[in-house]
N, C-alpha and C positions, 0 to 999 in steps of 0.2 A: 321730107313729108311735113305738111302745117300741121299749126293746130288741130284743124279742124279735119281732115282726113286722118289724122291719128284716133284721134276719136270717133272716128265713122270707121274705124278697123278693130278700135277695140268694143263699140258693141256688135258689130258682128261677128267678132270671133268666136268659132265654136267653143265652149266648154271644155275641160278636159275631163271632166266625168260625165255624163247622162244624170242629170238632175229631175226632169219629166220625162211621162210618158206619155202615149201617144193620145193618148184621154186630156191631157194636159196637169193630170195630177202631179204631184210631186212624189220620185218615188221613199221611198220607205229602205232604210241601209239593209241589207243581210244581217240574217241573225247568225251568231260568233259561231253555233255549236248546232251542227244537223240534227235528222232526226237518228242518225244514224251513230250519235256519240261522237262523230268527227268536226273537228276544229274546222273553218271555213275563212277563207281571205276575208278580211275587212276594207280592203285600198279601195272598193269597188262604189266607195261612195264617197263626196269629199265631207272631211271632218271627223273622219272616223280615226281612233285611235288604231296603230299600228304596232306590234307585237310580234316580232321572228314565228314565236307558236303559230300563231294565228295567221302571219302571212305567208307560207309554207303550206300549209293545212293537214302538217303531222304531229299524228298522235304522237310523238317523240315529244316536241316542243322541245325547248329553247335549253341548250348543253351548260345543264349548273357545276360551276367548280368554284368549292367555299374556299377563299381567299382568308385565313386567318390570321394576317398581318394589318388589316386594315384596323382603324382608331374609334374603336367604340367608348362609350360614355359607362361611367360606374354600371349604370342601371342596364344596359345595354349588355356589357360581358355579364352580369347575374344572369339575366333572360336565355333560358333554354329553347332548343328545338331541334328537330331530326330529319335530315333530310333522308325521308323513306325509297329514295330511287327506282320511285317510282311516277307514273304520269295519268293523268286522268282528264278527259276532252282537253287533250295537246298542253298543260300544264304541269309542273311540275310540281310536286305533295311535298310538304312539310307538316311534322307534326310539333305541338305546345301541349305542354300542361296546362290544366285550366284546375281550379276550385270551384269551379259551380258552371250550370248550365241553365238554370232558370233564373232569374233575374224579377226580384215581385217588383218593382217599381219601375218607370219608364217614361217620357215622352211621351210615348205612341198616347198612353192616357188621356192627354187634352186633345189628341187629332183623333180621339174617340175610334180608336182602330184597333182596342183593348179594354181592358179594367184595370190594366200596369201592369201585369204580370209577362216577360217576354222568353223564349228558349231559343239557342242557339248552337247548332257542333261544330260551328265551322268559325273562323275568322277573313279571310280570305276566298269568294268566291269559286266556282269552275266556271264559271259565264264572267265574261268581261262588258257590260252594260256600258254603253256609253252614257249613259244618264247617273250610274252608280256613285254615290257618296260616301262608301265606306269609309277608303283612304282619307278624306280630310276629317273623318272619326279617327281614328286609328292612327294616324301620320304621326302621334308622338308613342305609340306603342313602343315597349322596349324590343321585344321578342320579333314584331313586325319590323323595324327599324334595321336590328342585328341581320337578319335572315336576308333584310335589302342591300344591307351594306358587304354582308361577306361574300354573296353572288353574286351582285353587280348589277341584279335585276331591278323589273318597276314590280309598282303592285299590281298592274294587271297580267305581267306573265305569270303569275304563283297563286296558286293554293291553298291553303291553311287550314288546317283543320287541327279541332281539339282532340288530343289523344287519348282514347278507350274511354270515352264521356259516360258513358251508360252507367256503370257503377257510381259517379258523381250523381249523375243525376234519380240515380236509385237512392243514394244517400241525403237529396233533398226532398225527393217524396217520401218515404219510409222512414222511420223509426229504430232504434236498434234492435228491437224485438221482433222488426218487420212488420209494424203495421204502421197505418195512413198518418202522415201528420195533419192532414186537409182532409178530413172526415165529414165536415161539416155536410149533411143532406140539403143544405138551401144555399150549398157555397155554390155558385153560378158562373162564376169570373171567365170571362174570357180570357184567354193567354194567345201572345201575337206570336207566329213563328213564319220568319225569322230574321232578326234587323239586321243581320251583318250579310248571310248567305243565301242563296237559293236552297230552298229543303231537299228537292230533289229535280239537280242537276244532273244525275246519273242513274241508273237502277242500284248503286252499291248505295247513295246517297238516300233516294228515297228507302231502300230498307230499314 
């Protein structure tokens, strides 16, 4: 075959995904997680990342076994967490301690999407976003790093969340005597939630 018929075969060759539809639009990937709480294939569009959870479309998602031999950094073996074996929209849960959950200063402040103040309970997603930025946040995390290396996993098949935050975060809004530390009747501040995770990815998440 010449030049020139090789090239008259490859732009006529079909696609291997449906990229438009019949309208001529372009379409739009599947969202990761139904309405129904269930994980949902991603291959179905090109460029989308791929994930066993997610390519399977079970609630199970992806069989974690912590590997305690692998070669972590000082900061890395300090860093705790807990694999609760348990899964939530086809992921698998891990818990961290945290020391705080409100955050008064931030970023979001100059893209005026706030007044600085941010809250977060999660580290780790239950939506896997193809747009999401967390990970090149996080990528030198110790606790995220350990929990990647001894499973073997990415950070889109996993989880994270802060362990039993409510009392943390009682403890940054209240006082020891149990009253307001932000009393203030003209405090007005906006507070962004949430930069790392979806608030509610789940009905257990939105509670």
């Amino acid at each position: 075959m010449n030049t020139e018929n090789k090239l008259s075969a490859r732009k006529h060759r079909e696609p291997a995904y449906p990229t438009h539809g019949q309208d001529g639009r372009p379409l739009a990937p599947e969202p990761s997680v139904g309405l129904d709480g269930r994980a949902k294939p991603l291959d179905t569009f090109p460029g989308t990342l791929k994930s066993p959870s997610l390519q399977t479309g079970a609630l199970t998602g992806p069989e974690v076994k912590i590997n305690p031999n692998v070669k972590l950094t000082n900061a890395q073996a300090k860093a705790t967490y807990v694999w609760t074996k348990t899964y939530r929209n086809g992921k698998p849960v891990f818990f961290v301690p945290t020391k705080r959950v409100i955050s008064l200063k931030s970023a979001f402040l100059h893209k005026k999407l706030c007044d600085g103040p941010t809250f977060t309970l999660g580290v780790a997603c239950f939506f896997s976003c193809l747009f999401c930025y967390v990970f090149s946040v996080l990528c030198r995390n110790p606790a995220v790093l350990r929990i990647l290396k001894e499973t073997g996993l990415i950070f889109d098949q996993i989880a994270i969340v802060r362990d039993d935050p409510l009392p943390v975060l009682r403890s940054q809004l209240l006082n020891r005597k149990g009253l307001r530390k932000y009393n203030d009747p003209e405090d007005h501040r906006t507070i962004y939630a949430s930069p790392l995770v979806d608030v509610a990815a789940n009905l257990e998440t939105a509670r």
